[in-house]
Backbone as CSV, one residue per row, in Angstrom:
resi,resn,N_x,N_y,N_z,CA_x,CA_y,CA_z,C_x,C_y,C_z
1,UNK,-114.212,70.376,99.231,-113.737,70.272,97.853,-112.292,70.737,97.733
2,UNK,-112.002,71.946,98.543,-110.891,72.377,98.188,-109.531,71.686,99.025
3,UNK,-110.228,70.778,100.374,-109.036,69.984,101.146,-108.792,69.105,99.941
4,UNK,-109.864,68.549,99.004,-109.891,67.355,98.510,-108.523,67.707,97.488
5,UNK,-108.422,68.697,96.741,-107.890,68.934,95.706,-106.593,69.272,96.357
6,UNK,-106.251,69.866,97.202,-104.837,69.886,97.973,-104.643,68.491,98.266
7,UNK,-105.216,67.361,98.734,-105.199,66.239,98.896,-104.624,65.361,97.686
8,UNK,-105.479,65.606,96.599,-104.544,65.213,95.023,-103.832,65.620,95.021
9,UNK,-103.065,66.752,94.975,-101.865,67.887,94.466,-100.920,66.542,95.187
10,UNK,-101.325,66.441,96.407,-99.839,66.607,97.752,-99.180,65.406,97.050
11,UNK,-100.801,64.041,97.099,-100.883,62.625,96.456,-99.253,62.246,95.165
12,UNK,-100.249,63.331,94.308,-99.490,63.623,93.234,-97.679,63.725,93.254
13,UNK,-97.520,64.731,94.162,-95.894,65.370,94.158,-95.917,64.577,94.832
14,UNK,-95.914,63.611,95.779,-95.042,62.527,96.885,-95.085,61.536,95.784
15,UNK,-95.887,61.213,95.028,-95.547,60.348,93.889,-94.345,60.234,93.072
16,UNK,-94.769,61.932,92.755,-93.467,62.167,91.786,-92.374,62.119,92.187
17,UNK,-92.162,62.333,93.097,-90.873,62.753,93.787,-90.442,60.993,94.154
18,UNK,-91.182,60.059,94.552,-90.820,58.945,94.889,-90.350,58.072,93.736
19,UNK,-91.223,58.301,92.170,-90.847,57.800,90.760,-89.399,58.363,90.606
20,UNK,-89.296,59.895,90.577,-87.981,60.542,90.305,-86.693,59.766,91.594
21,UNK,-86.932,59.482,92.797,-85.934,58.663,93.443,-85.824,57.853,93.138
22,UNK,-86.646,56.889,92.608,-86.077,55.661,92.199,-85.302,55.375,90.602
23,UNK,-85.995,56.348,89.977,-85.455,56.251,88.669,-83.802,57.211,88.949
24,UNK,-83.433,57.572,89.939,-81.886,58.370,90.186,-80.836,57.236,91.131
25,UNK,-82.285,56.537,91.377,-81.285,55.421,92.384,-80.554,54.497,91.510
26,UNK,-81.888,53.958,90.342,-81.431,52.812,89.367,-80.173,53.718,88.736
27,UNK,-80.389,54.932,88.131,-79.326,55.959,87.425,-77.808,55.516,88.174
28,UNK,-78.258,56.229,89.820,-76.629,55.822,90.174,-76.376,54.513,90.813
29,UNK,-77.264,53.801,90.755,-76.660,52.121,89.907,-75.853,51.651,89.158
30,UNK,-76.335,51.927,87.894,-76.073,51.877,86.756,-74.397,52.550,86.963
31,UNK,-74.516,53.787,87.084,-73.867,54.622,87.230,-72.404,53.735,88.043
32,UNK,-72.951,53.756,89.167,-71.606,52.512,90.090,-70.870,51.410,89.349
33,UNK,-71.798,51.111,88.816,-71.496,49.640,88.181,-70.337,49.977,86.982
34,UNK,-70.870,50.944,86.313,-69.872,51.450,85.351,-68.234,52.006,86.281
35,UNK,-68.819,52.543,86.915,-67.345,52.990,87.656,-66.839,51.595,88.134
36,UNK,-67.253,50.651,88.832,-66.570,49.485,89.527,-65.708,48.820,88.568
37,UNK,-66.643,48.822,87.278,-65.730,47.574,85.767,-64.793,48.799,85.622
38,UNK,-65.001,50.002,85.115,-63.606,50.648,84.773,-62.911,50.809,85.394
39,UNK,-62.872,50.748,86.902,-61.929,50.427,88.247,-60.916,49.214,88.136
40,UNK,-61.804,48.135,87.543,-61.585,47.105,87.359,-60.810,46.513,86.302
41,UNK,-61.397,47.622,85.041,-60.518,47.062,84.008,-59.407,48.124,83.896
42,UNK,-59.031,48.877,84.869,-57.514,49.513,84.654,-56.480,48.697,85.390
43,UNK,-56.929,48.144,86.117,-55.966,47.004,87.341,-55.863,45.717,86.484
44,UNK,-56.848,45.777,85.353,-55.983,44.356,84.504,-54.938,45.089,83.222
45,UNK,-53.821,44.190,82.773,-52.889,44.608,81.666,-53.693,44.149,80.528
46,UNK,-52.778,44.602,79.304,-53.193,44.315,78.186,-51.915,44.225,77.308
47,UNK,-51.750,42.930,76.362,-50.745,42.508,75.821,-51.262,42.114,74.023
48,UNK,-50.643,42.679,73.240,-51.214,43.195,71.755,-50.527,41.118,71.445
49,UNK,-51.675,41.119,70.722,-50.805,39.376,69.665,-51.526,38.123,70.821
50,UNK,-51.136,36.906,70.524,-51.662,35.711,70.787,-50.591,35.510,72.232
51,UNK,-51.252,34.635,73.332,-50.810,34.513,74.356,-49.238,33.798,74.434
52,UNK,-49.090,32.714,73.038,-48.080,32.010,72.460,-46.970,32.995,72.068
53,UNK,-47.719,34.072,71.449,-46.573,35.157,71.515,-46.188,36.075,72.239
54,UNK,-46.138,36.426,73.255,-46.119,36.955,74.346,-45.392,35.942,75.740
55,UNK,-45.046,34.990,75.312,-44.665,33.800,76.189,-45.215,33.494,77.134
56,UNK,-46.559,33.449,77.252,-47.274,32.689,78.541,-47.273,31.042,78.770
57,UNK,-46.999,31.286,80.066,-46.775,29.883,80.531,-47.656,29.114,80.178
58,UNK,-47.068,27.422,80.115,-47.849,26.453,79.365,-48.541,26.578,80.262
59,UNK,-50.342,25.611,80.172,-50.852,25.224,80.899,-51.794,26.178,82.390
60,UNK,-51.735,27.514,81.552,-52.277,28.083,82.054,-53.168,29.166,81.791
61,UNK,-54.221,29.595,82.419,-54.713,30.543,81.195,-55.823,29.934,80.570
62,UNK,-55.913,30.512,79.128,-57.439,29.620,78.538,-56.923,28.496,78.122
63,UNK,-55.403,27.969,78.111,-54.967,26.335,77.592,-55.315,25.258,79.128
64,UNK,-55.412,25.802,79.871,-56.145,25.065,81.176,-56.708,24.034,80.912
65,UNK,-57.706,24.473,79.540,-58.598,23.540,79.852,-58.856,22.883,78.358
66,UNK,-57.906,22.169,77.625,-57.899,21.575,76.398,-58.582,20.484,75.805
67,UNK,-58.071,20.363,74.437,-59.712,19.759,73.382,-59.736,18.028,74.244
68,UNK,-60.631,18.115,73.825,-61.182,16.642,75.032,-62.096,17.150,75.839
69,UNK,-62.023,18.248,76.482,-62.172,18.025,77.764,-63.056,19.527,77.797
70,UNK,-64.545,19.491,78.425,-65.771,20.301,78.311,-65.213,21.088,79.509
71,UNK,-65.724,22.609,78.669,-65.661,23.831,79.554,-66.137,23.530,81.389
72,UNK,-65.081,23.972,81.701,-65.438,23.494,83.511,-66.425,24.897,83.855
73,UNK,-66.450,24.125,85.267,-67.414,25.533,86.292,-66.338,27.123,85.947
74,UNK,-67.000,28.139,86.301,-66.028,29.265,86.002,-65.307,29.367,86.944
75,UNK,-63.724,29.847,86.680,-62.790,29.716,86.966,-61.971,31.018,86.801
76,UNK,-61.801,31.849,87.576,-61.028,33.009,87.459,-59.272,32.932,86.450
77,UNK,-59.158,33.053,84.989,-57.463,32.951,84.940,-56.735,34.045,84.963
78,UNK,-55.274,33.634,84.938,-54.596,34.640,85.265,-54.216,35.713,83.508
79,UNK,-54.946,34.852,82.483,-55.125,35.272,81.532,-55.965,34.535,80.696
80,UNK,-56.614,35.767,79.653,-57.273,35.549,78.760,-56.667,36.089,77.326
81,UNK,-57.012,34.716,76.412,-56.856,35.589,75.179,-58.396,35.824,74.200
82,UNK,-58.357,36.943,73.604,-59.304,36.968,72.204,-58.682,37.657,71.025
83,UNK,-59.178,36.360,70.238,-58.754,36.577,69.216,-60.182,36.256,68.169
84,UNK,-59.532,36.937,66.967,-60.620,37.219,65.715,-60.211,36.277,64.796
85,UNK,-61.690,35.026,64.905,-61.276,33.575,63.915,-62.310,33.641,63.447
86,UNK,-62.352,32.593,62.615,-63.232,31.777,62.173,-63.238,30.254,63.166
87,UNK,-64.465,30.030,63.023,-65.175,28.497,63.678,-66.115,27.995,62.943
88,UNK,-66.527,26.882,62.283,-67.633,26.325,61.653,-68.157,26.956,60.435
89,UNK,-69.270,27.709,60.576,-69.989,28.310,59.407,-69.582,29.938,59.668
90,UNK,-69.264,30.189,61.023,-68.906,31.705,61.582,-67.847,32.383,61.661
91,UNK,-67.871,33.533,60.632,-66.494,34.081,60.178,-66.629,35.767,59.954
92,UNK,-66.753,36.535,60.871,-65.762,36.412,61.874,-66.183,35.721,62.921
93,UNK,-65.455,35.609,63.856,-66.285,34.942,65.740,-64.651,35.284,66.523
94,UNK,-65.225,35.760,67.524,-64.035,35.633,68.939,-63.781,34.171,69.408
95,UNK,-62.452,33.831,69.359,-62.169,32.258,70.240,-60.815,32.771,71.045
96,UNK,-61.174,31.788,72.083,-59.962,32.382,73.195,-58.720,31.593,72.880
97,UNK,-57.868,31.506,73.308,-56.531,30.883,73.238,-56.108,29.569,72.970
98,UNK,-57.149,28.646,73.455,-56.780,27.275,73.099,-57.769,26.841,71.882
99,UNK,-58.657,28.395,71.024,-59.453,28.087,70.018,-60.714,27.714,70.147
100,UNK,-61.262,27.807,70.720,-62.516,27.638,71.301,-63.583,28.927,71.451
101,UNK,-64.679,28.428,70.708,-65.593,29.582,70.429,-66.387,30.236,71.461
102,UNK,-66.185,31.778,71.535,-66.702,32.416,72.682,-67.740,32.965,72.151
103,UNK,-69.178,32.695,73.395,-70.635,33.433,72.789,-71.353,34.506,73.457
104,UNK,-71.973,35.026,73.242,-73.177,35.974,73.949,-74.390,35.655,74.116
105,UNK,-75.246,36.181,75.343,-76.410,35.724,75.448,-77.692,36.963,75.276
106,UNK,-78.378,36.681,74.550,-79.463,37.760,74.268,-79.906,38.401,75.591
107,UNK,-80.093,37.632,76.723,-80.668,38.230,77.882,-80.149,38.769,78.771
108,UNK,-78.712,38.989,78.149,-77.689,40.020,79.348,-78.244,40.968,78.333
109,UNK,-76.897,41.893,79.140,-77.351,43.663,78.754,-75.847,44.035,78.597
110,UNK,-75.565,45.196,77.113,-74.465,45.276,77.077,-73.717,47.008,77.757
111,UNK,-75.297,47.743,78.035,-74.906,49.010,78.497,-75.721,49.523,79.442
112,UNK,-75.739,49.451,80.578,-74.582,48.765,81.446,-74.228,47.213,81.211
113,UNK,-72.976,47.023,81.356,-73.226,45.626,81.050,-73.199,44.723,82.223
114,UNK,-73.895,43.290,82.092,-74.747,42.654,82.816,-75.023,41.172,82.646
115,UNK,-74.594,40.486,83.476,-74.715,38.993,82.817,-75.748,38.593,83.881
116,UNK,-76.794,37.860,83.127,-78.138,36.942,83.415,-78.105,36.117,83.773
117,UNK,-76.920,35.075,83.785,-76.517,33.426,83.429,-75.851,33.484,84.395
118,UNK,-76.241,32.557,85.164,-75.757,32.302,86.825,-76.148,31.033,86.951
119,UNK,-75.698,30.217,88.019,-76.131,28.874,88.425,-75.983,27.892,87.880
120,UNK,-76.909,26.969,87.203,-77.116,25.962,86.297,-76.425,26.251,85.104
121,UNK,-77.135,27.775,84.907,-76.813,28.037,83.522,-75.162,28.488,83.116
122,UNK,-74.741,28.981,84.310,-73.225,29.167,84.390,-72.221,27.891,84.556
123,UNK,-72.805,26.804,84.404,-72.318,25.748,84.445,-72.420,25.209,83.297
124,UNK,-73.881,25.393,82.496,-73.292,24.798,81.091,-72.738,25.821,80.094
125,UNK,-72.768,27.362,80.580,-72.018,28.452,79.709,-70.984,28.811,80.600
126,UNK,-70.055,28.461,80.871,-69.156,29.161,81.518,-68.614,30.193,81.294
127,UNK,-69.016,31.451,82.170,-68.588,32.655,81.484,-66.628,33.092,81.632
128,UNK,-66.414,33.705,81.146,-64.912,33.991,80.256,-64.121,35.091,81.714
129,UNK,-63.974,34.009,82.734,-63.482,35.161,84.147,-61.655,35.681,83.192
130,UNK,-61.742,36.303,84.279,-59.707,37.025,84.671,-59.912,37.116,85.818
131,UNK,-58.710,36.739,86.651,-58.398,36.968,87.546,-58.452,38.612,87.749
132,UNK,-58.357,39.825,89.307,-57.898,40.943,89.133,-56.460,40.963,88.725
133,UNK,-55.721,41.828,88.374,-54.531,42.137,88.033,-53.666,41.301,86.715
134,UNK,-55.293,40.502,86.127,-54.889,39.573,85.088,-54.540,40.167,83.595
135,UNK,-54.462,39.415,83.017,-53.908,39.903,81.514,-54.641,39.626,80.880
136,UNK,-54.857,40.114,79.344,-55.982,40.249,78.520,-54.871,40.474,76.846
137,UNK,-54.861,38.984,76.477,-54.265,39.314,75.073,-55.532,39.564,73.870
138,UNK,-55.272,40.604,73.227,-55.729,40.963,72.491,-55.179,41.067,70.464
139,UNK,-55.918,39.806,69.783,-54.951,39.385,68.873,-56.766,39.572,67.623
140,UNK,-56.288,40.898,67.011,-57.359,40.803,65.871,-58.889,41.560,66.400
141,UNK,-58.451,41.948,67.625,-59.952,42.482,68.411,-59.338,43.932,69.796
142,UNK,-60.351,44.792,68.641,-59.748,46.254,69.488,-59.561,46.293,71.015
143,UNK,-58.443,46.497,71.384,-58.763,47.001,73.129,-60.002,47.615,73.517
144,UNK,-60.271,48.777,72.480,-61.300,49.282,73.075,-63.094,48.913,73.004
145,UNK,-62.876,47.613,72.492,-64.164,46.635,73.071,-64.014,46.024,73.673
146,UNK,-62.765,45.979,74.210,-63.254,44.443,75.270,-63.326,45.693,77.302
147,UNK,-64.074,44.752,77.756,-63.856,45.193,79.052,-64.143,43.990,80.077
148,UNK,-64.657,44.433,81.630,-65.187,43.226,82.381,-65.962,43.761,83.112
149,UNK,-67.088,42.772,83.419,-68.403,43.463,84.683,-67.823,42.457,85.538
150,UNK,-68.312,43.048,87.052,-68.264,42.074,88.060,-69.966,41.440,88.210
151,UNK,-69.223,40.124,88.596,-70.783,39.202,88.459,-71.033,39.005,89.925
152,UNK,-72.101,38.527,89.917,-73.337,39.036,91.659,-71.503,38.251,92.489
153,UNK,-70.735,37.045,91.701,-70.421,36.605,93.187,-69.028,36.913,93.558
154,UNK,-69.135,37.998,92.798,-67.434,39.243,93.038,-66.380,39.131,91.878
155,UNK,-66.524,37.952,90.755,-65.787,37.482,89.974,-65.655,38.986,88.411
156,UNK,-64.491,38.548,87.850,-64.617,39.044,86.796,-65.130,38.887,85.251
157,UNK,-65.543,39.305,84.883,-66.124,38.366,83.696,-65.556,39.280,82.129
158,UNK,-65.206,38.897,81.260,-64.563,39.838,80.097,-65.976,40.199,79.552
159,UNK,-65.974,41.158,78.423,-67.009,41.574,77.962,-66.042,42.357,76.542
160,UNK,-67.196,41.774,75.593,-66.470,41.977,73.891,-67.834,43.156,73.937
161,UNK,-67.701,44.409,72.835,-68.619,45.177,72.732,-69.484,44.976,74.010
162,UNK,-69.370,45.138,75.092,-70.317,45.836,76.641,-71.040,44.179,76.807
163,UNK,-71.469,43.090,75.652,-71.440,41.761,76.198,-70.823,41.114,77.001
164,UNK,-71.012,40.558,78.023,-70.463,39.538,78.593,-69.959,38.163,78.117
165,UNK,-68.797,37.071,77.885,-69.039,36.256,76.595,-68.508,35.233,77.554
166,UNK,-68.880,34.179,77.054,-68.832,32.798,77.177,-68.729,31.581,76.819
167,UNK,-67.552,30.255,77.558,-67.879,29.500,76.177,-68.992,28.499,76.544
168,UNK,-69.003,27.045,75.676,-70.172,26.587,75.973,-69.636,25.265,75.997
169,UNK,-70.325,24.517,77.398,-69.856,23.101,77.663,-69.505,21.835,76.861
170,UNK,-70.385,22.052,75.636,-70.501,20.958,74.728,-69.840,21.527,73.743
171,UNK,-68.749,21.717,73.419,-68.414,22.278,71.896,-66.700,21.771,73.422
172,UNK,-66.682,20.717,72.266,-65.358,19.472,72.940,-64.001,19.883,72.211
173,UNK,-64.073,20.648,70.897,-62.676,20.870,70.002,-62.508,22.167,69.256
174,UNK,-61.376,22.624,69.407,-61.285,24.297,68.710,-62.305,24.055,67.620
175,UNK,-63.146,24.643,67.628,-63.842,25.169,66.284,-65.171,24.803,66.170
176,UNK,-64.819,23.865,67.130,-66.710,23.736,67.885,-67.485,24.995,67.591
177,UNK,-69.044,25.053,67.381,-69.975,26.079,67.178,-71.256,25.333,67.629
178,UNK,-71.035,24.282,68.107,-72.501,23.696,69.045,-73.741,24.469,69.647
179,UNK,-72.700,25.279,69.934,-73.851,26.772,70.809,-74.843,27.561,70.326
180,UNK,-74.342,27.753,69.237,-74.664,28.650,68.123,-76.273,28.684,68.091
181,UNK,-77.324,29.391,68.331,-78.660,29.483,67.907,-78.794,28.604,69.209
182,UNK,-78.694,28.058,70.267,-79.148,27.124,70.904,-80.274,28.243,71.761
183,UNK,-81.304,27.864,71.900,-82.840,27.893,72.684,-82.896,29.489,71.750
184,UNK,-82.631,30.327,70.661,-82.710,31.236,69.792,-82.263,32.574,70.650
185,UNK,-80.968,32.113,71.768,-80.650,33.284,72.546,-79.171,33.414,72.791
186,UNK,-78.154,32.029,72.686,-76.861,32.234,72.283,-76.508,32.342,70.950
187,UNK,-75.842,33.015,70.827,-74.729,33.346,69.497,-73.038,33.502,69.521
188,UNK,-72.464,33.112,69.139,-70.673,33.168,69.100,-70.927,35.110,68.919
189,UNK,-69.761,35.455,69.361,-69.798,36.806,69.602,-68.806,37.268,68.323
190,UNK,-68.782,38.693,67.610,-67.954,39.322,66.863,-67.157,39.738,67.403
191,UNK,-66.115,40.645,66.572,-64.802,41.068,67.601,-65.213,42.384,68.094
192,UNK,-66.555,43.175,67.448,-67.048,43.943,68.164,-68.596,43.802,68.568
193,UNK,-68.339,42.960,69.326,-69.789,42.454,70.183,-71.205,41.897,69.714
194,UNK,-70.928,41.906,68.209,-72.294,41.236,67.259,-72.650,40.018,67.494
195,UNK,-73.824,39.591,67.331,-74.148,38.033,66.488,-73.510,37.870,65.592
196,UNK,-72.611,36.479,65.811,-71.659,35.872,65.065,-72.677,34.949,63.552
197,UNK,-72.791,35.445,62.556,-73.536,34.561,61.887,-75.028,35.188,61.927
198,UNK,-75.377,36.269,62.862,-76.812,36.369,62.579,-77.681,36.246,61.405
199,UNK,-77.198,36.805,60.597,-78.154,36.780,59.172,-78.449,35.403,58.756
200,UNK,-77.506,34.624,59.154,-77.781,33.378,58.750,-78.352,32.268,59.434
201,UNK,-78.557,32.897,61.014,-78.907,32.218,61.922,-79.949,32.179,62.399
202,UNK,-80.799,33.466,61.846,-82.036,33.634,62.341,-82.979,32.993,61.861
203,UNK,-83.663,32.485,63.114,-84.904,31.640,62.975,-85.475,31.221,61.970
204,UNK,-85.817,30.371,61.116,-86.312,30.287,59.852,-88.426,29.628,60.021
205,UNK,-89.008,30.378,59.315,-90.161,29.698,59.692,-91.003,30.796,61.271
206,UNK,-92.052,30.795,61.198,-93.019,31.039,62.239,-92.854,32.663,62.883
207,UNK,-91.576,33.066,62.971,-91.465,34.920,63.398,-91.044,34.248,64.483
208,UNK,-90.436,35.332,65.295,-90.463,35.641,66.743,-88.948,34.845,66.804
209,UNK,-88.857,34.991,68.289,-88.057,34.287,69.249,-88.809,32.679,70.071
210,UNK,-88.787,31.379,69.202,-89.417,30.611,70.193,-88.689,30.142,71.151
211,UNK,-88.881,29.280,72.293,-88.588,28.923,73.402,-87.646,27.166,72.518
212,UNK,-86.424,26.920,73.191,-85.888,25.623,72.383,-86.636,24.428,72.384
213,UNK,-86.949,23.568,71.106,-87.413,22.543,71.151,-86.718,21.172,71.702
214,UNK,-87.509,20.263,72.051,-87.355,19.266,73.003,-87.307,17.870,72.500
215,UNK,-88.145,17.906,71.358,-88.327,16.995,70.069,-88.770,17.625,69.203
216,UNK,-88.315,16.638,68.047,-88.593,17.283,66.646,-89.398,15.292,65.818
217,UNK,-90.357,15.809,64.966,-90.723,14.711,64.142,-90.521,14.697,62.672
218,UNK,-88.965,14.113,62.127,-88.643,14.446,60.555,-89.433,13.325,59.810
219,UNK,-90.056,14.100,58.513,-90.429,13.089,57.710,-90.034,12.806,56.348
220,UNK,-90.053,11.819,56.022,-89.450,11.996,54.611,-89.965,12.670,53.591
221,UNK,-91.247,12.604,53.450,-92.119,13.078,52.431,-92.224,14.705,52.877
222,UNK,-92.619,15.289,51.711,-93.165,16.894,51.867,-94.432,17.024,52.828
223,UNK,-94.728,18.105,53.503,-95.996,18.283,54.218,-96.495,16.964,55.225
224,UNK,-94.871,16.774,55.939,-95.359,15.422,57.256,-95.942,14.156,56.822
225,UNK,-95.141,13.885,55.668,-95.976,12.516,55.428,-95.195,11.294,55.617
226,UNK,-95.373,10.163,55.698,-94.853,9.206,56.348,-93.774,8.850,54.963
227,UNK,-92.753,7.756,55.837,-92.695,7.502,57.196,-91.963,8.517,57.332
228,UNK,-91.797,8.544,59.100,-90.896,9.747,59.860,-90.498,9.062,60.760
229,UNK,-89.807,9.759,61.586,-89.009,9.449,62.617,-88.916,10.343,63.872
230,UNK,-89.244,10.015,65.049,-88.913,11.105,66.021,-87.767,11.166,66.825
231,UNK,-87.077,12.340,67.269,-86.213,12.679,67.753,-86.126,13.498,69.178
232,UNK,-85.756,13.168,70.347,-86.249,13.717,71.431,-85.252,13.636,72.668
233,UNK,-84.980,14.687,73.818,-83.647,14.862,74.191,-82.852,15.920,74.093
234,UNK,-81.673,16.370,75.139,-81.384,17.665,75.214,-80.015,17.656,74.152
235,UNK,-79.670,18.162,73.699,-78.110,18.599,72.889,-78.305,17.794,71.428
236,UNK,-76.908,17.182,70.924,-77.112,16.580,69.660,-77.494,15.456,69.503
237,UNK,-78.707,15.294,68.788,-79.118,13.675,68.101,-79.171,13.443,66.538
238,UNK,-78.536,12.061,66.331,-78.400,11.555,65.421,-79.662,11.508,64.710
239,UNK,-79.879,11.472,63.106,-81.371,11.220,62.513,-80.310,9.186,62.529
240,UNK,-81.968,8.226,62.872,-81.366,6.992,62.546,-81.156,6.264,60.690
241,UNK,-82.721,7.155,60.548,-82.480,6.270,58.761,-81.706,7.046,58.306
242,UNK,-81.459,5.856,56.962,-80.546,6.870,55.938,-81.039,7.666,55.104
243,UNK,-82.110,7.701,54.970,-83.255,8.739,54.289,-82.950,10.182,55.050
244,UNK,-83.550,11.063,53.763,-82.818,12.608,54.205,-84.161,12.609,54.798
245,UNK,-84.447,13.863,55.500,-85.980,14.860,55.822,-86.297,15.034,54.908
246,UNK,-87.709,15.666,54.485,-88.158,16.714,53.910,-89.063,17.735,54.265
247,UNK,-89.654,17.086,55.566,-90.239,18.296,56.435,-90.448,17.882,57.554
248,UNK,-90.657,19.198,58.970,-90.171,18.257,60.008,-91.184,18.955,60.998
249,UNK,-91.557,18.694,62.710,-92.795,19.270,63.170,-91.904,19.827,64.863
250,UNK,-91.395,20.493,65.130,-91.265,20.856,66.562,-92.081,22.150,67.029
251,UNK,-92.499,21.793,68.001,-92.821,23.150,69.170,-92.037,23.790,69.470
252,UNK,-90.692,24.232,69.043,-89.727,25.700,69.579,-88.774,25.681,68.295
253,UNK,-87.659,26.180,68.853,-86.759,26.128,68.292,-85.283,25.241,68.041
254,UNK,-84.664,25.018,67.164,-84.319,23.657,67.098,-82.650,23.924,65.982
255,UNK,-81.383,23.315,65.590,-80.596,23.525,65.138,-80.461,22.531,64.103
256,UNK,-80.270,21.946,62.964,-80.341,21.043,62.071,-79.302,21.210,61.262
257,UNK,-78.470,19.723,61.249,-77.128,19.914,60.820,-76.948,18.521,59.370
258,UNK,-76.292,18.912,58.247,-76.174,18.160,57.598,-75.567,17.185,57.622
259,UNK,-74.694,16.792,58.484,-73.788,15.421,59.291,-73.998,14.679,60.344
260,UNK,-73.571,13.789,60.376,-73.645,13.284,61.789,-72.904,14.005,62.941
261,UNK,-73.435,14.149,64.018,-73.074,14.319,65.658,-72.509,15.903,65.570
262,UNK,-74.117,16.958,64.612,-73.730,17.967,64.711,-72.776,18.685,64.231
263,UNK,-72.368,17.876,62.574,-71.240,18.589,62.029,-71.340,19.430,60.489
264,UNK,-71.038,19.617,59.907,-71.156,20.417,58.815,-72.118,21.393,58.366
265,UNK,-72.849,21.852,57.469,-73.999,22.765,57.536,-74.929,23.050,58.311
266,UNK,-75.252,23.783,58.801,-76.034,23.711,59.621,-77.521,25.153,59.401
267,UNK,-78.693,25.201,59.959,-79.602,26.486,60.064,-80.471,25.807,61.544
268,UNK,-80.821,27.560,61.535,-81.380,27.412,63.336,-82.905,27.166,62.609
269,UNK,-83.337,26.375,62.954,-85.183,26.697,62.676,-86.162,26.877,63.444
270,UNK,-87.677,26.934,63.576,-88.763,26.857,64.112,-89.748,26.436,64.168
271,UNK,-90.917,25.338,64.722,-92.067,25.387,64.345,-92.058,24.291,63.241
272,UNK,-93.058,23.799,62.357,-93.378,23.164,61.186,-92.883,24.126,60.220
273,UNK,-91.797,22.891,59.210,-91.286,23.033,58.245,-91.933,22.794,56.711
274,UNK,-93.096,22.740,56.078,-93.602,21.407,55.454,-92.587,21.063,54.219
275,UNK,-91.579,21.827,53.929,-90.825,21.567,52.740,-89.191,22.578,53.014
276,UNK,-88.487,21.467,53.598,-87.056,22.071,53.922,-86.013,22.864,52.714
277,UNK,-86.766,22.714,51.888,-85.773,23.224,50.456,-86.415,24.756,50.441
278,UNK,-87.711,24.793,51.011,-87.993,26.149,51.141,-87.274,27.288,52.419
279,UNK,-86.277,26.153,53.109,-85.570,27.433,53.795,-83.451,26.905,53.786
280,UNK,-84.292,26.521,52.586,-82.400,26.564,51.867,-81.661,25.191,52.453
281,UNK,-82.031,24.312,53.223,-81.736,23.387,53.185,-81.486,22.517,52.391
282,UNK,-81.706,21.706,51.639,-81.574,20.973,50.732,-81.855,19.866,51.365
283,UNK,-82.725,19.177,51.701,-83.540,17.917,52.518,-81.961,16.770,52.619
284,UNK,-81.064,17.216,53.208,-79.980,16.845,54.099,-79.615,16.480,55.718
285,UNK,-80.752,16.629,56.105,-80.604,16.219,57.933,-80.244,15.019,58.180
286,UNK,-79.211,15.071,58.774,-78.418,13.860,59.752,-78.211,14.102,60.901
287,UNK,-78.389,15.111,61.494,-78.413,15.094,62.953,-79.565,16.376,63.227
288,UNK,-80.154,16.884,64.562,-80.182,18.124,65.441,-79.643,18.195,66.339
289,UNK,-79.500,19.310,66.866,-79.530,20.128,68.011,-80.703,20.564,69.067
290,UNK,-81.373,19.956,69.778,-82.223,20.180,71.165,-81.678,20.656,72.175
291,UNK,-83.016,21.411,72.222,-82.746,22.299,73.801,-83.723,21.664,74.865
């Protein structure tokens, strides 16, 4: 009996002691990581006002990559600007230099900070690099929110309030907000690291966080009644009739805009709608947004 109970004890403390190492390992993790970005962000400059004022060379920088033409793979520059705008329905929002709206993703982490979005997904969000020893104009948005994490593949990445930010492939012209609510986990970022628009963006209908919808079925009548129309496919689709909605049926989450090809009013929604005037719409749909 009494080996047995020295036997628990020992059980016990090699436990503990193995929980307490790992929870000091993740600590000075964490811990590193913080030292590496502030390593990191003292070796970049910082220049107060818009990159235009400061005389940065044409054609380089966040003007690299101008309206026409969709956010490329990430790309280290030799500068970044942020600045505090307005875009679309979102006022305030961070846009970088050539005007173009920068976002955050719910599933990074802002302390330590930490970006999630790699691969595929770093291809259709391209996150917001600097080169080392790069510049960082700062026009309307404190120095002391912005910083940079290094990402798994050595790169730099800026970070507004401890977020990591990014822009988004499909949003083709300064002031684009395409991104906005897309799968209920990007948002345009504040000048201190908020959801750009949250109050207004959040989910309407069903609770929660759903997963993005894939199709949606609008109908004209209240409570799904005919005729309708279905809609199905990734990014923006046109509604075809000229008839507004009045209630509409998807499995996730979904963006609904009062114009064509994704332009003017817009709310993020969820789930079955049976009467769109009940979440402030005004039975106006001409296009969505699919994820």
């Amino acid at each position: 009996m009494i080996r047995n109970r020295f036997a628990a004890i020992a059980a016990t403390t090699a436990a503990a002691a193995l929980l307490l190492t790992a929870c000091n390992a993740a600590d000075d993790a964490a811990s590193a990581a913080r030292e590496g970005a502030g390593s990191a962000l003292q070796s970049l400059n910082f220049g107060s006002g818009t990159a235009k004022q400061n005389n940065a060379a044409p054609g380089t920088g966040d003007w690299a990559t101008g309206p026409g033409k969709p956010a490329s793979k990430p790309a280290a520059k030799k500068w970044v600007q942020l600045s505090a705008s307005s875009a679309g329905d979102l006022n305030p929002v961070v846009v970088n230099g050539a005007g173009f709206t920068l976002y955050r993703f719910d599933k990074d982490t802002a302390d330590p900070s930490k970006s999630n979005c790699s691969g595929e997904c770093a291809t259709t969000w391209p996150p917001v690099l600097v080169a080392p020893g790069g510049k960082i104009f700062v026009d309307g948005v404190h120095k002391s929110d912005v910083g940079v994490v290094k990402r798994d593949d050595g790169n730099l990445q800026v970070t507004v309030g401890g977020w990591p930010v990014y822009r988004f492939s499909k949003d083709l012209e300064p002031g684009d907000t395409n991104g906005q609510g897309v799968g209920g986990t990007w948002f345009g970022v504040t000048p201190d690291g908020q959801k750009a628009g949250a109050a207004a963006e959040e989910p309407e209908q069903g609770g929660g966080t759903a997963a993005p919808a894939s199709s949606v079925t609008l109908s004209d009548e209240i409570n799904f009644g005919d005729p309708s129309e279905g809609l199905a496919g990734a990014g923006c689709q046109n509604v075809g009739r000229d008839d507004s909605a009045s209630s509409l049926q998807a499995s996730g989450a979904l963006k609904i805009w009062s114009e064509k090809d994704c332009k003017g009013e817009s709310k993020v929604v969820q789930g079955n709608i049976a009467d769109l005037n009940s979440v402030g719409f005004d039975n106006k749909i001409s296009s969505v947004f699919l994820g």
